[in-house]
N, C-alpha and C positions, 0 to 999 in steps of 0.2 A: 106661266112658270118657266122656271129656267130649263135648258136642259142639262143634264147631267154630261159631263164631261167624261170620256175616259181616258184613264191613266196609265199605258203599260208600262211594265214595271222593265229597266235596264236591264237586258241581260248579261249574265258574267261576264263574258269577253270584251261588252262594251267599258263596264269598269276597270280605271286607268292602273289600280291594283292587278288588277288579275291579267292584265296584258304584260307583267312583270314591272312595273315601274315600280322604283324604289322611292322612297319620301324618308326623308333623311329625317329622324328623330331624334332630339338631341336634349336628354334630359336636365333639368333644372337646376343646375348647383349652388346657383347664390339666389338668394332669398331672399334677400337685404331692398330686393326694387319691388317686391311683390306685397301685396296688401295682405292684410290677415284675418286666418277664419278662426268662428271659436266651436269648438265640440265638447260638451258638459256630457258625453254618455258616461264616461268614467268620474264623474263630478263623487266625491264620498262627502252623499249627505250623510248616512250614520255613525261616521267616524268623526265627522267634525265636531266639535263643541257648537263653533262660532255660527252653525245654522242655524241656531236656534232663537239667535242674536239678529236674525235679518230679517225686517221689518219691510213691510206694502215699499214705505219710501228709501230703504237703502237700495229694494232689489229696483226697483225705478232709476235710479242714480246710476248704478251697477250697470245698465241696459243701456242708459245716455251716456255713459262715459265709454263703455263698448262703441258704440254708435260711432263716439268722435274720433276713436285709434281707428274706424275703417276707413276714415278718410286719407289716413297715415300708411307711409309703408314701412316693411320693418327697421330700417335702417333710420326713418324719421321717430316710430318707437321708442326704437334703443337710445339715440343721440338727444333725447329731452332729457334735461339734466336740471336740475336743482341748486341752491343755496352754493355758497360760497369758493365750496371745492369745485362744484360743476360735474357732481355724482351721475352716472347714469339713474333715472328715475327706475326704470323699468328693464330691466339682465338677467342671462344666465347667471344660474347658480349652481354650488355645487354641497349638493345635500348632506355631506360628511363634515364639509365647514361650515355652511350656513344656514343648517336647518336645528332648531334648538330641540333638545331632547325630545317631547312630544311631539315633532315634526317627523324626525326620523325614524319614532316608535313609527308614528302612523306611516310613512314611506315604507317601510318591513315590510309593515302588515299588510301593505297593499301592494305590496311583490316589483316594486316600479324599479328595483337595482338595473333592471337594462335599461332607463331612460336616465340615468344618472346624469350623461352629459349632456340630455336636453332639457334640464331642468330648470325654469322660466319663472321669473316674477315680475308681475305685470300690475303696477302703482296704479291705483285708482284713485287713491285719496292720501291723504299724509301718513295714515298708519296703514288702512285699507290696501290689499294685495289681491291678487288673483293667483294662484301657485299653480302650473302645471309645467306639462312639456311640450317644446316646440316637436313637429315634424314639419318640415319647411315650413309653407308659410302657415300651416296651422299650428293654434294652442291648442293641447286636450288641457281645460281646464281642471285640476283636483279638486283644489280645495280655494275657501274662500277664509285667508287671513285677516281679522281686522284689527287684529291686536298684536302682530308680529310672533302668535303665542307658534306658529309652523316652521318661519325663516327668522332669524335672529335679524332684529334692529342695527343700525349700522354702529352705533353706540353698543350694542350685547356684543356684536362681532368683536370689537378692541376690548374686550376686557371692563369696561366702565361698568357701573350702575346704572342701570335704564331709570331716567327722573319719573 
């Protein structure tokens, strides 16, 4: 058998902290090179309609397309753009313009006015969203959009008839 090893433990003065050395900490402000995390503790399953709508294989898809934006950093996220214009797929939003009346009932009701300006939609699929707020490089996921019925289509934004 082996023998046991012992380990003393460093004493405080040998730790390069406690001898005073400073270690220069220098917090995070662009977020744009960092990958992203998701957090569903604030997810509102019973406010949603649309949970009830999601199916063994949407949340499977849901999981695989999370999967492939972590290979992505935010700035690769945001600048995937779509059709003709060259729209960002996936942006801030801003809940007072872009979230359609039951959107914004359920924002109230879920007291979220301080995250107003991190308010995030994240394209999974052509109608399919993900709604939450960024805190750098994380999304708190809300809600799961799959019918634009949270954030107004980019057609309901101009005034048109959604076909």
């Amino acid at each position: 058998m082996a023998k046991k090893e012992n380990h003393k433990k460093i004493a405080g003065k040998d730790h390069p902290v406690s001898r005073g050395k400073q270690f220069p900490i220098s917090p995070v402000t662009n977020f744009g090179n960092q990958y992203p995390l998701w957090k569903f503790r604030k997810f509102d399953v019973i406010g949603s309609k649309e949970i009830s709508e999601i199916t063994g294989t949407c949340v499977e898809d849901v999981i695989l397309k999370l999967g492939e934006f972590e290979t992505m950093n935010w700035t690769q996220i945001e600048s995937a753009g779509h059709g003709q214009d060259g729209c960002s797929n996936s942006h801030y939003i801003d809940p007072y313009i872009d979230f359609t009346a039951l959107g914004l009932k359920k924002f109230k009701e879920k007291r979220l006015e301080e995250f107003a300006e991190d308010m995030f939609s994240l394209r999974l699929t052509g109608l399919c969203r993900l709604i939450g707020y960024r805190d750098g490089n994380i999304l708190n996921i809300i809600w799961y959009d799959s019918d634009h019925g949270i954030v107004k289509s980019d057609i309901q934004a101009r005034g048109k008839v959604k076909r």
